[in-house]
BATORTI-870604 format. One record per residue: x, y negated, z negated of N, C-alpha, C, O in turn; residue number from 1. Coordinates in Angstrom, 2 decimals, padded with zeros to 5 digits. Layout:
[rec [X,Y,Z],[X,Y,Z],[X,Y,Z],[X,Y,Z],NUM] ...
END
This chain:
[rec [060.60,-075.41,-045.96],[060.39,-074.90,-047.31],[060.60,-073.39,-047.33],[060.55,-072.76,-046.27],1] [rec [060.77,-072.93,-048.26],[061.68,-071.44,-048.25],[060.36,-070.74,-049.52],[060.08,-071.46,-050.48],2] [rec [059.89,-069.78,-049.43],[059.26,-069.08,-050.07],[059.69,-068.99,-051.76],[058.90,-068.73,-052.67],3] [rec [061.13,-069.26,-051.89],[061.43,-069.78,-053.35],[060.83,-070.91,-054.11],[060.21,-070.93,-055.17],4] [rec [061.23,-071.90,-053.22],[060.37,-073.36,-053.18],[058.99,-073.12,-053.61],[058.64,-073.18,-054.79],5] [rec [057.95,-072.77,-052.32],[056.68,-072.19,-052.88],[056.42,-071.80,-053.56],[055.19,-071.83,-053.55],6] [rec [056.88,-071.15,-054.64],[056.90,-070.36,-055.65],[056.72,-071.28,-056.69],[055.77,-071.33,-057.48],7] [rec [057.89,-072.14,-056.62],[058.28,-073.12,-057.63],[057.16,-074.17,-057.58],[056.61,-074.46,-058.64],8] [rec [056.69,-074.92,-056.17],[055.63,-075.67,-056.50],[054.75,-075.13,-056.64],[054.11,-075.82,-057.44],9] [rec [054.06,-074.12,-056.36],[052.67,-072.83,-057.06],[052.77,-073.09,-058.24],[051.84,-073.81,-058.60],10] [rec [053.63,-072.77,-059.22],[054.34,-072.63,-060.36],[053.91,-073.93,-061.26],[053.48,-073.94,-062.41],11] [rec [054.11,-074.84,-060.54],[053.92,-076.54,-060.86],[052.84,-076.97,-060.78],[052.53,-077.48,-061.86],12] [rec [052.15,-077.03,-060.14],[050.76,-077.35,-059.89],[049.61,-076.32,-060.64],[048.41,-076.56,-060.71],13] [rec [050.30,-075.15,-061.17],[049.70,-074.51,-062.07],[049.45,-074.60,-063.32],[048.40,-074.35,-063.92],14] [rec [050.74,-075.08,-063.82],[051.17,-075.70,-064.86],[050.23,-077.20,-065.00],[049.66,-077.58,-066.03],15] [rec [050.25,-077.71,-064.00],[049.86,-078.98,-064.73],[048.63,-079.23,-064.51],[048.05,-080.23,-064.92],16] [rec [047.90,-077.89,-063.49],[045.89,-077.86,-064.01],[045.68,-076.83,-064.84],[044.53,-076.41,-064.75],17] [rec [046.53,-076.09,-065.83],[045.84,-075.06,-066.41],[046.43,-075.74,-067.64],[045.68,-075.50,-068.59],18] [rec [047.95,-076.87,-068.19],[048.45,-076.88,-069.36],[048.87,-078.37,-069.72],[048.37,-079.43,-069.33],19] [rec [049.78,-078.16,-070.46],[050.09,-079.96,-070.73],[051.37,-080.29,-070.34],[052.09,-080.83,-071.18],20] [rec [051.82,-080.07,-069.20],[053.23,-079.74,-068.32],[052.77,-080.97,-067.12],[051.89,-080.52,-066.39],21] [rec [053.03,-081.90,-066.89],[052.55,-082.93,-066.08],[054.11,-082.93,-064.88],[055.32,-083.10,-065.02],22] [rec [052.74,-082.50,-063.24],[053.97,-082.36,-062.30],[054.57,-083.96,-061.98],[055.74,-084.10,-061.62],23] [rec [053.98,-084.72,-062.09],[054.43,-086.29,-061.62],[055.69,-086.26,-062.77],[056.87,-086.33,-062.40],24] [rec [055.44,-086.20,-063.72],[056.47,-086.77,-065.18],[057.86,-086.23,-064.37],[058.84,-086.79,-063.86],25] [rec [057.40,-084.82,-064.53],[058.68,-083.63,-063.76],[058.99,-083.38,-062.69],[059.69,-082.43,-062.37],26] [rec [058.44,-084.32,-061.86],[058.86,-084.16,-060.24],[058.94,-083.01,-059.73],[059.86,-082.67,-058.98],27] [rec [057.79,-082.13,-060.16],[057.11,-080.96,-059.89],[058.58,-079.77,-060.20],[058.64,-078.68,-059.63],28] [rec [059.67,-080.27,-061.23],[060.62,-079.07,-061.41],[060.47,-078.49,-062.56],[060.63,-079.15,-063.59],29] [rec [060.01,-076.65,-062.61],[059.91,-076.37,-063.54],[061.16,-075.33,-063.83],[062.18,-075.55,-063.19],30] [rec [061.16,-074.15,-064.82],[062.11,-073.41,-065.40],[062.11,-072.22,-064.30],[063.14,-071.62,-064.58],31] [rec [061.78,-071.85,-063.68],[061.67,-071.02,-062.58],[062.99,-070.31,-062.02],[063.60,-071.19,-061.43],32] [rec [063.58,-069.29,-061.96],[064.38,-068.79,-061.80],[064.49,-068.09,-060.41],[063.49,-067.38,-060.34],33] [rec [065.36,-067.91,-059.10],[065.37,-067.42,-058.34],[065.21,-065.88,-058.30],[064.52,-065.15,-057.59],34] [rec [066.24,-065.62,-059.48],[066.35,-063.80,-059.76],[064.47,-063.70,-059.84],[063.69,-063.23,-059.01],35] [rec [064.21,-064.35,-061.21],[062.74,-063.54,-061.09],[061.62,-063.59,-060.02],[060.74,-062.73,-059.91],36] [rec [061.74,-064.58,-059.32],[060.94,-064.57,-057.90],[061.42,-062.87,-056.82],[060.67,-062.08,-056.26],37] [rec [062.67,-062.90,-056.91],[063.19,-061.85,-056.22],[062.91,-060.63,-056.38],[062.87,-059.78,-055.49],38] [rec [062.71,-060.48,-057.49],[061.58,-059.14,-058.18],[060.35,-058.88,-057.71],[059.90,-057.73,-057.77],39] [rec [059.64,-059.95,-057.17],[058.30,-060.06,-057.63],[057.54,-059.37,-056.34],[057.76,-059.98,-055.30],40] [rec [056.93,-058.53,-056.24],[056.20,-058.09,-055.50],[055.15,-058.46,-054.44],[054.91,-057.85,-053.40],41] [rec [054.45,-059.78,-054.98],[053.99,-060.56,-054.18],[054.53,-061.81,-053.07],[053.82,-062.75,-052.71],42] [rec [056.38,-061.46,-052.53],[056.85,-062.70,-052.05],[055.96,-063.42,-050.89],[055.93,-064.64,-050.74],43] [rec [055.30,-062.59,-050.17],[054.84,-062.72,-049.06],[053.81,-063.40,-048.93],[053.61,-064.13,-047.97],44] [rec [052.95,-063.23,-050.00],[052.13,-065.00,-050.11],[052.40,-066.19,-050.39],[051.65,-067.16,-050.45],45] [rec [053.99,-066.05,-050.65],[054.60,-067.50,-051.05],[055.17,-067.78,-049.47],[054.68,-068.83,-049.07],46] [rec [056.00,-067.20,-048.52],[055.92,-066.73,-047.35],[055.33,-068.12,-046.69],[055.69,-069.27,-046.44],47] [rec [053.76,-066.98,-046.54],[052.71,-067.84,-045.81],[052.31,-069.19,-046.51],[052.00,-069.96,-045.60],48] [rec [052.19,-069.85,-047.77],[052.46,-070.64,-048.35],[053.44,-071.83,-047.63],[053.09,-072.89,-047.11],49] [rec [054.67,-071.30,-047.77],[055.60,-072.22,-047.47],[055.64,-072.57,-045.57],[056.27,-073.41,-044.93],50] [rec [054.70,-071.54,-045.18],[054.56,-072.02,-043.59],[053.40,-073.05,-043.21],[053.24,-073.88,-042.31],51] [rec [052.69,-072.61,-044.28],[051.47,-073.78,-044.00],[051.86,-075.41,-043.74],[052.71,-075.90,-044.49],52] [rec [051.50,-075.92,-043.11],[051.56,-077.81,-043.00],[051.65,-078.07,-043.84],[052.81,-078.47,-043.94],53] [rec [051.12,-078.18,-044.82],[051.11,-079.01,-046.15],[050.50,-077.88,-047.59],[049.40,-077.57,-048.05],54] [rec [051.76,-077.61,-047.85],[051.68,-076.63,-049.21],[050.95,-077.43,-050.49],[049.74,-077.23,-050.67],55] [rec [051.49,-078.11,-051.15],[051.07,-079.31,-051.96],[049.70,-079.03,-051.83],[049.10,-078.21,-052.53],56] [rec [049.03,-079.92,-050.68],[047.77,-080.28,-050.65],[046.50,-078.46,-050.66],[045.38,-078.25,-051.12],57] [rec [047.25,-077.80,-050.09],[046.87,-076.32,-050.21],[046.43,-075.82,-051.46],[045.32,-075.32,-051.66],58] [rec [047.73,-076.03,-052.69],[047.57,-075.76,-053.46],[046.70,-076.49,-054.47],[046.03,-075.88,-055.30],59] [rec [046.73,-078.00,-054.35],[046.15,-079.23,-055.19],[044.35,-078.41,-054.80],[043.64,-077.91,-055.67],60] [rec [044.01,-078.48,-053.42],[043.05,-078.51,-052.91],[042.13,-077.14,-054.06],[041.16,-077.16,-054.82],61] [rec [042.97,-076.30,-053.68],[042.24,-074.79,-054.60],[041.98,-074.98,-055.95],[040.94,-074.56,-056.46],62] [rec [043.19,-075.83,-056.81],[043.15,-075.51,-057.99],[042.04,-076.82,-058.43],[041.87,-076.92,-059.65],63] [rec [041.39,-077.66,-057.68],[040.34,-078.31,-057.98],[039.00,-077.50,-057.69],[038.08,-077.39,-058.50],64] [rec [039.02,-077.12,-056.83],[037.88,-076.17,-055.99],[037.31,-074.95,-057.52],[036.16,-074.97,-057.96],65] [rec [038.42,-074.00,-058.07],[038.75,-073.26,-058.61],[039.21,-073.24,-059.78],[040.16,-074.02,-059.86],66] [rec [038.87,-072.41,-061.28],[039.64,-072.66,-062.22],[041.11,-072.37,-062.37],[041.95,-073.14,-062.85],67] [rec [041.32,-071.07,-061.87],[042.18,-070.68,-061.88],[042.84,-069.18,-060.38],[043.00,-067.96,-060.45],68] [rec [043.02,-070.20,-059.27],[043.05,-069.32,-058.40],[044.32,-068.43,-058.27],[045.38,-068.89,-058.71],69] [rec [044.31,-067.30,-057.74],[045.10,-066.83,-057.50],[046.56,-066.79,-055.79],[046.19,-066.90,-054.62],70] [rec [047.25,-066.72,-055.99],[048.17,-067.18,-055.00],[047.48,-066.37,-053.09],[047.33,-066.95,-052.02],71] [rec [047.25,-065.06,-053.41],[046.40,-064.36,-052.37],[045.16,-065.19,-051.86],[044.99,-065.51,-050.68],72] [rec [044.22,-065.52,-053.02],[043.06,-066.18,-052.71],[043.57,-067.34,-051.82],[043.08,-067.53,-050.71],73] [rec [044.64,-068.15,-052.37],[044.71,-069.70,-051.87],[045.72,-069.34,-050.27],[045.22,-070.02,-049.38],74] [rec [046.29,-068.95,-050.01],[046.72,-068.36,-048.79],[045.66,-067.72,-047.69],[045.75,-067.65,-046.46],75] [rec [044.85,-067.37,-048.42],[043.67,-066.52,-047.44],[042.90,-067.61,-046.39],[043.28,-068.77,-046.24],76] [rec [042.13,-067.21,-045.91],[041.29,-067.74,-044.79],[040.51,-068.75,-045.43],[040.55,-069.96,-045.19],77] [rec [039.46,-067.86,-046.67],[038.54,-069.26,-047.68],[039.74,-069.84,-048.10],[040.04,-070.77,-047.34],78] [rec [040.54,-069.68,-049.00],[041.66,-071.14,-049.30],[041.89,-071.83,-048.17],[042.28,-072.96,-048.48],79] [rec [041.84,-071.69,-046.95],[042.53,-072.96,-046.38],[041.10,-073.64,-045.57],[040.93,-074.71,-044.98],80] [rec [040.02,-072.26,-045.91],[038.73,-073.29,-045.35],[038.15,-074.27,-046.55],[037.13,-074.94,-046.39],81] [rec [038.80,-074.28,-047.61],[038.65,-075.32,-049.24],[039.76,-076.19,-048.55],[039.29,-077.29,-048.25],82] [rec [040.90,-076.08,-048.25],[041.69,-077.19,-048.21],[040.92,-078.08,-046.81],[041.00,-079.30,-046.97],83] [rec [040.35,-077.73,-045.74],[040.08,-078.68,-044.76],[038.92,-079.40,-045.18],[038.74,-080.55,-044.78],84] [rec [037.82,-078.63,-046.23],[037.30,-079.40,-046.98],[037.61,-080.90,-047.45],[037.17,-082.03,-047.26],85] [rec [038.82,-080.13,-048.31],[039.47,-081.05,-049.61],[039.95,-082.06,-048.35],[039.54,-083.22,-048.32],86] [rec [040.66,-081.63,-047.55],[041.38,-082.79,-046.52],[040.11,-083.82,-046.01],[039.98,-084.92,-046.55],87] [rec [039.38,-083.45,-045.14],[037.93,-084.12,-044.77],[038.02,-085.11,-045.73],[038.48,-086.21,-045.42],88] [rec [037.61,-084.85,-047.01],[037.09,-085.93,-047.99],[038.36,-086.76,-048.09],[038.28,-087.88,-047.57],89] [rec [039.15,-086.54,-048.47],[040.69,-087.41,-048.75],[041.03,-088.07,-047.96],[041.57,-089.09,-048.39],90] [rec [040.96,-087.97,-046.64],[041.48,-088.57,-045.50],[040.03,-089.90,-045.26],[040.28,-090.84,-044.52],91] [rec [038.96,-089.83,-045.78],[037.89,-090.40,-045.10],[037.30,-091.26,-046.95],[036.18,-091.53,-047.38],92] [rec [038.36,-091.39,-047.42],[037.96,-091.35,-048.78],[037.15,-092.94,-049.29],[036.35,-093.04,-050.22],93] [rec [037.56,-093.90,-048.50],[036.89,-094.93,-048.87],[035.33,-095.10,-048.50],[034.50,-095.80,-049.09],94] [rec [035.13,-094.25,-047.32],[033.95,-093.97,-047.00],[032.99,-092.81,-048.00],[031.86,-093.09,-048.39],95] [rec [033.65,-091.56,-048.30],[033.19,-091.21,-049.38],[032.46,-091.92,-050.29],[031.23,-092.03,-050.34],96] [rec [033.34,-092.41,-051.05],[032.89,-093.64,-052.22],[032.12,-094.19,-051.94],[031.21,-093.98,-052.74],97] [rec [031.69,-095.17,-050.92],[031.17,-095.96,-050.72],[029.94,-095.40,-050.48],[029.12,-095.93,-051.23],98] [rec [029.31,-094.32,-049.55],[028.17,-092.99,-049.13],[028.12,-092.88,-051.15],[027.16,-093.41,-051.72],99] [rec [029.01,-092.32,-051.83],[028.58,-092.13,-053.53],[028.07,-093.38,-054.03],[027.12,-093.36,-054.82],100] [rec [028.45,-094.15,-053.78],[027.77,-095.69,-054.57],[026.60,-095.83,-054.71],[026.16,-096.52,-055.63],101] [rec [025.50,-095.01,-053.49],[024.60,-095.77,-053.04],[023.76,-094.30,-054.26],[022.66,-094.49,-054.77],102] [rec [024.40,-093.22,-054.45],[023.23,-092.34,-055.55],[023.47,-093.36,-056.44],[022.32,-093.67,-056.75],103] [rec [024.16,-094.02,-057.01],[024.27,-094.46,-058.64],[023.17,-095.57,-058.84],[022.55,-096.20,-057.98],104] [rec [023.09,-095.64,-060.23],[021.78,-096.88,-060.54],[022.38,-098.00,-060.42],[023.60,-098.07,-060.55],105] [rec [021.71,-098.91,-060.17],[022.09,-100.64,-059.93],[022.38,-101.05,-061.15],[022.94,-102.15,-061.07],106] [rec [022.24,-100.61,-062.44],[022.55,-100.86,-063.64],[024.03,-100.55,-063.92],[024.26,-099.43,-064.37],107] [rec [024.78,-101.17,-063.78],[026.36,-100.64,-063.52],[027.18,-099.83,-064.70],[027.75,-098.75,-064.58],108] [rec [027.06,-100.68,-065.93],[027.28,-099.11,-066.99],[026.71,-098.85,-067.31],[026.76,-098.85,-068.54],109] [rec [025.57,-098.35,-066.73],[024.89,-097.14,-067.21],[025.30,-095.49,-067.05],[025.14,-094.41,-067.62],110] [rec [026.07,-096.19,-065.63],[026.62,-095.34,-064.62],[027.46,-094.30,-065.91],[027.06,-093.18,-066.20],111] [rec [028.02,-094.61,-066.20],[029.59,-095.31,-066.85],[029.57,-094.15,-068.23],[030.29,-093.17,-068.41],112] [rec [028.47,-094.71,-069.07],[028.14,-094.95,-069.98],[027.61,-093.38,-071.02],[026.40,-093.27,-071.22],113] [rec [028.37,-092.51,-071.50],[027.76,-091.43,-072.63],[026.90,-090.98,-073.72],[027.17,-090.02,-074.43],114] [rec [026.11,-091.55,-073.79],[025.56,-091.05,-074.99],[024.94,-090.15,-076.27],[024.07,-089.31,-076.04],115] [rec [025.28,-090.30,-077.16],[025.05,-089.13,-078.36],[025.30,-087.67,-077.58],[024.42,-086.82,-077.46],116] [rec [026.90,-087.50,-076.97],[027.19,-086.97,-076.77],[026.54,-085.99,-075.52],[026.61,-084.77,-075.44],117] [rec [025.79,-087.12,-074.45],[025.44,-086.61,-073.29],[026.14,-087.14,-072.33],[026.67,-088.24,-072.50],118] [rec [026.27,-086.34,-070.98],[027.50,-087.18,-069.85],[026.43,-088.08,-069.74],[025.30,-088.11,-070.23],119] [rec [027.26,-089.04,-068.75],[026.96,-089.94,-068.30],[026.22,-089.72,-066.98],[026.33,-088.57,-066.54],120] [rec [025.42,-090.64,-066.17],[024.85,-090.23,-064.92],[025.42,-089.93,-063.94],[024.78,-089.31,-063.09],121] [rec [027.12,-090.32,-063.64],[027.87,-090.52,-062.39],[028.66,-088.80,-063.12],[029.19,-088.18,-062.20],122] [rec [028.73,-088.30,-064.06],[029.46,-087.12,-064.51],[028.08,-086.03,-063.93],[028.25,-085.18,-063.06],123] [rec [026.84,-086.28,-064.56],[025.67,-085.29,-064.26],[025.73,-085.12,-062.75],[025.18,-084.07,-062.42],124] [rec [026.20,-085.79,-061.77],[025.83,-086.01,-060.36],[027.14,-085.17,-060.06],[027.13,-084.48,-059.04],125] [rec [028.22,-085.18,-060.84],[028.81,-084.45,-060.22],[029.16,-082.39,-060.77],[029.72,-081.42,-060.25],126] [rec [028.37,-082.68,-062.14],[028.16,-081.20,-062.26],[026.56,-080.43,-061.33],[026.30,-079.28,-060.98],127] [rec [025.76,-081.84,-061.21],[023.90,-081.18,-060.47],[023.72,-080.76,-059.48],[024.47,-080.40,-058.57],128] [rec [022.62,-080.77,-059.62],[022.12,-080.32,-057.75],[022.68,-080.50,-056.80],[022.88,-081.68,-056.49],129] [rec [023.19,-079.47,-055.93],[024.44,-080.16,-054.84],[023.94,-080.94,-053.23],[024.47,-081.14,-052.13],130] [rec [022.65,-081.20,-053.88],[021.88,-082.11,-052.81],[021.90,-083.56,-053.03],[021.57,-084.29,-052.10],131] [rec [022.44,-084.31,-054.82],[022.53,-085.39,-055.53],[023.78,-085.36,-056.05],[024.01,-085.98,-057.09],132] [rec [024.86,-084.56,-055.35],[026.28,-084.53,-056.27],[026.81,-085.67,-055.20],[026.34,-086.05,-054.13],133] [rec [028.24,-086.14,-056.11],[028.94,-086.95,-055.52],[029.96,-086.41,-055.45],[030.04,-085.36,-056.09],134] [rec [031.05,-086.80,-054.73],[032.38,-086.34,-054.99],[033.19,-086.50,-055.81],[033.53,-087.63,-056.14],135] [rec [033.75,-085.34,-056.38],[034.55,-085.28,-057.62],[035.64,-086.69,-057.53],[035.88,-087.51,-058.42],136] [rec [036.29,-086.61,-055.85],[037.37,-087.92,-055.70],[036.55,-089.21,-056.01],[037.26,-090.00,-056.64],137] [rec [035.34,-089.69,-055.78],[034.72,-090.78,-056.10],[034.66,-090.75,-057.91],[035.31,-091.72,-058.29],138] [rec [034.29,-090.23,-058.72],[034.37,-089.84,-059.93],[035.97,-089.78,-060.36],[035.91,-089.47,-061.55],139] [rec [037.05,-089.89,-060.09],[038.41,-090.13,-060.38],[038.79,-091.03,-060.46],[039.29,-091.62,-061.42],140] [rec [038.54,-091.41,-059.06],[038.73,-092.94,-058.27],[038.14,-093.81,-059.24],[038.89,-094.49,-059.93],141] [rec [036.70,-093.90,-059.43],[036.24,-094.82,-060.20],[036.46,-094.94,-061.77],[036.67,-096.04,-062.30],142] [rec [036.41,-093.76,-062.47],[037.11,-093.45,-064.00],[038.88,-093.77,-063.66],[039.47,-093.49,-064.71],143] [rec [039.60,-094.10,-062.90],[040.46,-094.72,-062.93],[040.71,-096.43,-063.10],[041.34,-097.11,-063.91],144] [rec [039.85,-096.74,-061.88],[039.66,-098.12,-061.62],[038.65,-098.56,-063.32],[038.75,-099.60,-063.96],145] [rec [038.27,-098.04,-063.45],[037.35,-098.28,-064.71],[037.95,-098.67,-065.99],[037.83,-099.67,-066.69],146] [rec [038.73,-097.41,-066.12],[039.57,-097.14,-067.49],[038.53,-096.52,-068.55],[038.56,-096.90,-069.71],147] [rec [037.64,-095.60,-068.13],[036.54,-094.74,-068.54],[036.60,-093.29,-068.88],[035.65,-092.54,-069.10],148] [rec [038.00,-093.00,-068.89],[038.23,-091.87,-069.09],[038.46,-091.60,-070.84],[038.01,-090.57,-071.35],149] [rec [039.16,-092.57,-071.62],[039.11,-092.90,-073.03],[037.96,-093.12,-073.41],[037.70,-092.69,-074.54],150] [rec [036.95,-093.80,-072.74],[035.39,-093.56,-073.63],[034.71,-091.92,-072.94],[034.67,-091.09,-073.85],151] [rec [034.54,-091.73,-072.47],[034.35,-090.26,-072.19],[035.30,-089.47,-073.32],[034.79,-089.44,-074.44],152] [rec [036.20,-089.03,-073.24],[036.86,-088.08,-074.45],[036.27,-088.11,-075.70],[035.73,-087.18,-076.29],153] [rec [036.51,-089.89,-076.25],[035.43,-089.84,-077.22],[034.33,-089.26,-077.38],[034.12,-088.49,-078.31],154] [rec [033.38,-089.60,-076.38],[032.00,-089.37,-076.59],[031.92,-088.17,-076.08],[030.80,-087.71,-076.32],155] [rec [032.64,-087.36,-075.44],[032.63,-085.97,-075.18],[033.43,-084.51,-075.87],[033.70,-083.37,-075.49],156] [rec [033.56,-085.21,-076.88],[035.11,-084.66,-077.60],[034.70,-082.89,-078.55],[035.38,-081.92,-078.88],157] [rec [033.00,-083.34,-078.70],[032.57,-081.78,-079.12],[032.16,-081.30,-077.98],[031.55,-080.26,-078.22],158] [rec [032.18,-081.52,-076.91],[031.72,-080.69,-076.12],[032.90,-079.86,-075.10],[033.61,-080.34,-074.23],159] [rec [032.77,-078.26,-075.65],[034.13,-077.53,-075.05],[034.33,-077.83,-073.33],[035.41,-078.28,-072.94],160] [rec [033.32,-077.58,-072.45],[033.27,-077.85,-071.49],[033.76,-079.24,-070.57],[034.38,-079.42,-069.52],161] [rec [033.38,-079.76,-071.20],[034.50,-081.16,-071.35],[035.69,-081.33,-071.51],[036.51,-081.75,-070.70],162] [rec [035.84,-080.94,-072.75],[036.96,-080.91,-073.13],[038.30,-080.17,-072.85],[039.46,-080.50,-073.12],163] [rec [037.56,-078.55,-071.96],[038.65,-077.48,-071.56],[038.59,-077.12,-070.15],[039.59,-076.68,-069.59],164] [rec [037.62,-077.25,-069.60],[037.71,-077.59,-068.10],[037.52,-078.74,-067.60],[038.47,-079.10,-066.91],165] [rec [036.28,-079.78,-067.70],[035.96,-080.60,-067.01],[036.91,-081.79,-067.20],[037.88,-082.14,-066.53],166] [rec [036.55,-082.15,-067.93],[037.43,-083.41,-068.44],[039.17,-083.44,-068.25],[039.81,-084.49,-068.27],167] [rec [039.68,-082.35,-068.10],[041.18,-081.65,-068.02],[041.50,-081.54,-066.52],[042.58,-081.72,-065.97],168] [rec [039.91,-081.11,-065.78],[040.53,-080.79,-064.27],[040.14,-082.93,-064.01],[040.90,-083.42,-063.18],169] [rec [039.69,-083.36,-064.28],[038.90,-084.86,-063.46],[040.50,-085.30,-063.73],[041.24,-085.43,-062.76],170] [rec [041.14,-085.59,-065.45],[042.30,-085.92,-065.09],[043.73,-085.73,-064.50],[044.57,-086.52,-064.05],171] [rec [043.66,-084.19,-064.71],[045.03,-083.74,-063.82],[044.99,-084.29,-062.52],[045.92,-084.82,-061.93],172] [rec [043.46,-084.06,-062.01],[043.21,-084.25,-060.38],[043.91,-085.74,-060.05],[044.79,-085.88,-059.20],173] [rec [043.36,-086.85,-060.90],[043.32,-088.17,-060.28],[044.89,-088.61,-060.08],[045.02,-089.40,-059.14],174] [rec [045.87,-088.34,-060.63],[046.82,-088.84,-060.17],[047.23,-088.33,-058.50],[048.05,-088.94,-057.82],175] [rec [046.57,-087.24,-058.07],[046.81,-086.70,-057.14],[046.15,-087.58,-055.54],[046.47,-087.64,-054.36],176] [rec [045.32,-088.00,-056.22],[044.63,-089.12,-055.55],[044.98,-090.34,-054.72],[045.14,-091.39,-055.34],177] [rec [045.15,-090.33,-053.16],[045.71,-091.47,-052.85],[044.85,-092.25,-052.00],[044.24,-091.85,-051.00],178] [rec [044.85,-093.79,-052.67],[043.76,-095.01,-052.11],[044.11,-095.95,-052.15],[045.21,-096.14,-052.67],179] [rec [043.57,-096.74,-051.76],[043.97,-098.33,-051.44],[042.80,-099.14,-052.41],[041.64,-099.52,-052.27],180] [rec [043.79,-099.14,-053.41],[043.27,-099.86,-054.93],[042.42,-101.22,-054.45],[041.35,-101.55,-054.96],181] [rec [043.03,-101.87,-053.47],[042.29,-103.11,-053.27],[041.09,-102.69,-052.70],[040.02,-102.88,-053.28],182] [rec [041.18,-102.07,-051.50],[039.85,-101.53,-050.69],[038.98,-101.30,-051.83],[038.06,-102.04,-052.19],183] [rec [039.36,-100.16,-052.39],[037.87,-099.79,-053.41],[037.32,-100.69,-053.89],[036.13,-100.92,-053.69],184] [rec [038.29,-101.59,-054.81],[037.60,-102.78,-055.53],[036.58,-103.51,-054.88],[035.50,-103.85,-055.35],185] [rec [037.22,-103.81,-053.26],[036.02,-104.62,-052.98],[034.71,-103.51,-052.40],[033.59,-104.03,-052.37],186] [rec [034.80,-102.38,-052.05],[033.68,-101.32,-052.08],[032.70,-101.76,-052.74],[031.63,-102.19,-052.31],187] [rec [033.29,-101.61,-054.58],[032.68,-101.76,-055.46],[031.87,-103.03,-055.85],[030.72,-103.12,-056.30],188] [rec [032.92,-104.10,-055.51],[032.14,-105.52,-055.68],[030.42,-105.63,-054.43],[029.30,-106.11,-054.62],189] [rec [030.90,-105.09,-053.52],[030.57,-105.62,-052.57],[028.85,-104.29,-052.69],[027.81,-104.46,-052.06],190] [rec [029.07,-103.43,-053.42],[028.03,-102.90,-054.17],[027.44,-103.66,-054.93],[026.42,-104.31,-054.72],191] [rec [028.20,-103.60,-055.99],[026.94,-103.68,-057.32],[027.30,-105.88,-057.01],[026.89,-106.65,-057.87],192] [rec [027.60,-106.09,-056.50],[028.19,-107.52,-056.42],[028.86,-107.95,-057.61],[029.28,-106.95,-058.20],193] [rec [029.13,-108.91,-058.16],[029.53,-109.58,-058.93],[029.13,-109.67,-060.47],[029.28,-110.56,-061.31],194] [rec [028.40,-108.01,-060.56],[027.82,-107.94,-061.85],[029.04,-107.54,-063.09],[028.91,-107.73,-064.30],195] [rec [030.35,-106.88,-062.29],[031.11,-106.07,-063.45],[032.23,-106.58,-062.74],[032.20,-106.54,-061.51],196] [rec [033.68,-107.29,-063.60],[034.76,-107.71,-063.21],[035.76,-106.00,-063.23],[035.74,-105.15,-064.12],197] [rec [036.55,-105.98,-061.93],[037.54,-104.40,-061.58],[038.99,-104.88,-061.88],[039.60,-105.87,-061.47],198] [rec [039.44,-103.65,-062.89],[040.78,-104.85,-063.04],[041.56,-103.81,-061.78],[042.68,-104.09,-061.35],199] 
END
């Protein structure tokens, strides 16, 4: 990868956690011009960027961690001590989930479930106490498998925080997400048992 490149996926992955520019749709190609990279004063964190193992996940990793990081920050020492983070959990992810299952109530949508415009318990766990939080990837994972992300908007739809960070970073994130759809399901069954059908 060539420090142009980097640029261009920085560029992309920026785009599609800060706007409504989706990198999957676009196969992460945006309008990006070589001349104006060549200008730019900062090449040298795109540089180290494009030397790292896995740029992508570098960058995915920060801009979840972070609202809006900067290219220095995510190159630095803390950015890549967030990405071994972010890696840890991803790589070990069915186990994750399964360690998250066990905070949630046995009442299965309750979990789930918003009301008069309050999150839900599995959303509170992941903004609370970081002694009762779950992982944001378990909260994707499952508002995927769910199809819970359309009742959330609803029921969260006055609330800005929701609506302009939270709810914006949970979905950009989840496509980024890679699992073994069957595994979880049975995670899940094999939790709450046979109380809620997973499509």
């Amino acid at each position: 990868m060539t420090a142009f490149q980097a640029y261009q996926l920085y560029n992309a992955i920026r785009m599609h956690f800060t706007g409504s520019y989706d990198f999957f749709k676009y196969n992460g190609k945006t309008g990006v011009k070589e001349s104006s990279f060549q200008i730019r004063k900062d090449q040298y964190h795109y540089e180290k960027l494009a030397r790292f193992h896995d740029p992508r996940g570098l960058l995915v990793a920060n801009f979840v961690e972070k609202e809006k990081p900067w290219i220095r920050d995510i190159v630095s020492d803390s950015g890549k001590a967030v990405y071994a983070t972010w890696a840890k959990r991803a790589q070990a992810i069915t186990y994750t989930i399964k360690a998250d299952l066990h905070r949630l109530s046995d009442d299965f949508d309750s979990n789930f479930k918003c009301v008069d415009g309050e999150y839900c318990p599995l959303l509170r766990m992941l903004t609370g106490p970081t002694d009762k939080r779950v992982a944001i990837e378990t909260v994707c994972v499952l508002a995927k498998m769910l199809g819970v992300f359309r009742h959330w908007n609803s029921a969260l739809e006055a609330d800005p925080y929701w609506r302009d960070i939270l709810g914006m970073k949970l979905q950009k994130y989840t496509p980024f997400i890679q699992f073994d759809q069957q595994k979880i399901k049975q995670v899940i069954l094999e939790h709450f048992g046979a109380r809620r059908p997973i499509e």
